[in-house]
C-alpha positions in Angstrom: 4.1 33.8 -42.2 3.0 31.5 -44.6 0.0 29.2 -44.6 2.2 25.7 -44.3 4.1 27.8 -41.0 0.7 28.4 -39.8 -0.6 24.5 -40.1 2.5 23.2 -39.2 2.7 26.0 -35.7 -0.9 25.0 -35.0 0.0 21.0 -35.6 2.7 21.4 -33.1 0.8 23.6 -30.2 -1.9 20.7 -30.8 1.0 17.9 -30.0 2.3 19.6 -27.3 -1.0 20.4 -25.7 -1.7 16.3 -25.9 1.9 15.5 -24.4 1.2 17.4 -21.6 -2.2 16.2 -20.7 -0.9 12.8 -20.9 2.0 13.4 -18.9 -0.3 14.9 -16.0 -2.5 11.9 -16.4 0.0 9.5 -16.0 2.0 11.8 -13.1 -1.4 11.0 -11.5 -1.2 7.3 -12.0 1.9 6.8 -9.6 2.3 4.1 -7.2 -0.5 2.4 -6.0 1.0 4.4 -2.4 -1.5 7.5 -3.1 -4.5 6.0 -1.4 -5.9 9.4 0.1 -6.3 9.0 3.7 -3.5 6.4 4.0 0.4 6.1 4.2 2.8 4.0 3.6 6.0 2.2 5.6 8.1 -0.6 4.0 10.7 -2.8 5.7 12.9 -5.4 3.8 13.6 -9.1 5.4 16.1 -11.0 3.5 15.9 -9.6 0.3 11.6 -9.3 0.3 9.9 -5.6 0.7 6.9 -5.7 2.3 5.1 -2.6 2.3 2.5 -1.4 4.4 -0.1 1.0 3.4 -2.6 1.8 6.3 -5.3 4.8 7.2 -3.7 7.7 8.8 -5.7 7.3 11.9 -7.3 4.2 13.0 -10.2 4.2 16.2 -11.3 1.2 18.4 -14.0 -0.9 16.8 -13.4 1.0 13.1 -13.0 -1.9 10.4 -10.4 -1.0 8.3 -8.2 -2.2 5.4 -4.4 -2.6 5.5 -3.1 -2.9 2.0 0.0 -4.7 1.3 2.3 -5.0 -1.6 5.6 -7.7 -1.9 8.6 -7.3 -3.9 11.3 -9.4 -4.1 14.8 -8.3 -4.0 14.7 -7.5 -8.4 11.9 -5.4 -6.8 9.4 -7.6 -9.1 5.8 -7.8 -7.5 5.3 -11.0 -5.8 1.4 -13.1 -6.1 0.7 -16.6 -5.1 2.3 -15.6 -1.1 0.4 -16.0 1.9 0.1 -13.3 4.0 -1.8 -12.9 7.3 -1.7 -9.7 9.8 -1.0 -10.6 13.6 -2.4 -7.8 15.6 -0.3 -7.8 19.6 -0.3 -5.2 22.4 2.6 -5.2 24.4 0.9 -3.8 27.3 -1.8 -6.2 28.1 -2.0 -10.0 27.3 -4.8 -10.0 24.4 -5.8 -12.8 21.5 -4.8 -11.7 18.4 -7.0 -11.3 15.3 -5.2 -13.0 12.6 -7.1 -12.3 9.4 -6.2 -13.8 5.9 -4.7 -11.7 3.3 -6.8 -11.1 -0.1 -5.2 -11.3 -3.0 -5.5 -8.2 -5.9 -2.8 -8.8 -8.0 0.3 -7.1 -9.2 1.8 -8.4 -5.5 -0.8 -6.8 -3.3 -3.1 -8.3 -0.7 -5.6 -6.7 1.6 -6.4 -7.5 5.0 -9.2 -6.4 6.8 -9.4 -5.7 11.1 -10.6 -4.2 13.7 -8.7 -3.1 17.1 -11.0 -3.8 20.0 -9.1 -1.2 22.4 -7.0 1.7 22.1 -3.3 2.6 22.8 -0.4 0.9 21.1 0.0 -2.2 19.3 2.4 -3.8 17.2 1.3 -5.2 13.7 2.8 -7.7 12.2 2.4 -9.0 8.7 3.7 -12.5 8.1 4.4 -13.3 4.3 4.7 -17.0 3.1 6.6 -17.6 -0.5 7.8 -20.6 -1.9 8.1 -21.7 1.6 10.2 -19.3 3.4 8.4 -17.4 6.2 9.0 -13.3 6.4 7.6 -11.0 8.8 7.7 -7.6 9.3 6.7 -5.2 12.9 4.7 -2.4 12.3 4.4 0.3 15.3 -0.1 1.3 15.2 -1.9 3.9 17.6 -5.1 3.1 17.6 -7.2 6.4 19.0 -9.9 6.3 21.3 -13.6 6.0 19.4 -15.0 9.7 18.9 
């Protein structure tokens, strides 16, 4: 082997080695669905995706962080909506918390709650854009505190 075969071998493992550490850095990158400790459910009203990304397990009087993300129907990230989270359980008459959505950018808002008892509830998040109304029904267990 000559010397230029040597360079050019050790050029190429060198390129290689750098291809695939940024392809396992960017496989890492992902959707913004990887939140550890959380998943994820989507439905789609009329052409909008709303996606809801919530902890795995949720206890009476935890705060917690629901995380949602719009699309349209292009799937193109949607800002400037309103979005609020209406928290109802079907088996007792209770007031509903109905915080405001933060918005983060790139079409996701966060809402912060807490459930005052356990058992199961239905969460809905209501999205406003360019004045049309969307809302979406989430099944949540909320667990007994530990």
């Amino acid at each position: 082997m000559t010397l230029r075969a040597i360079h050019n071998l050790q050029y190429l493992i060198r390129i290689t080695a750098a291809f695939f550490l940024l392809i396992t850095g960017l496989a890492g990158c992902g959707s913004d669905s990887g939140r550890a400790g959380y998943t994820a459910q989507q439905q789609t009203i009329d052409g909008m995706t709303i996606t809801l990304e919530r902890p795995q397990q949720i206890a009476i009087l935890q705060d917690f962080e629901y995380i949602v993300t719009l699309a349209d129907a292009s799937g193109k990230r949607v800002d400037s909506a309103t979005v609020y989270l209406e928290q109802d359980m079907p088996a007792m008459k209770m007031n509903s918390n109905q915080p405001l959505g933060e918005p983060l950018g790139n079409g996701q808002y966060r809402l912060k709650s807490v459930f005052t008892m356990d058992g199961a509830w239905l969460v809905v998040i209501h999205a406003s854009v360019a004045g049309k109304d969307y809302a979406a029904t989430f099944d949540q267990q909320v667990t007994p505190q530990s």
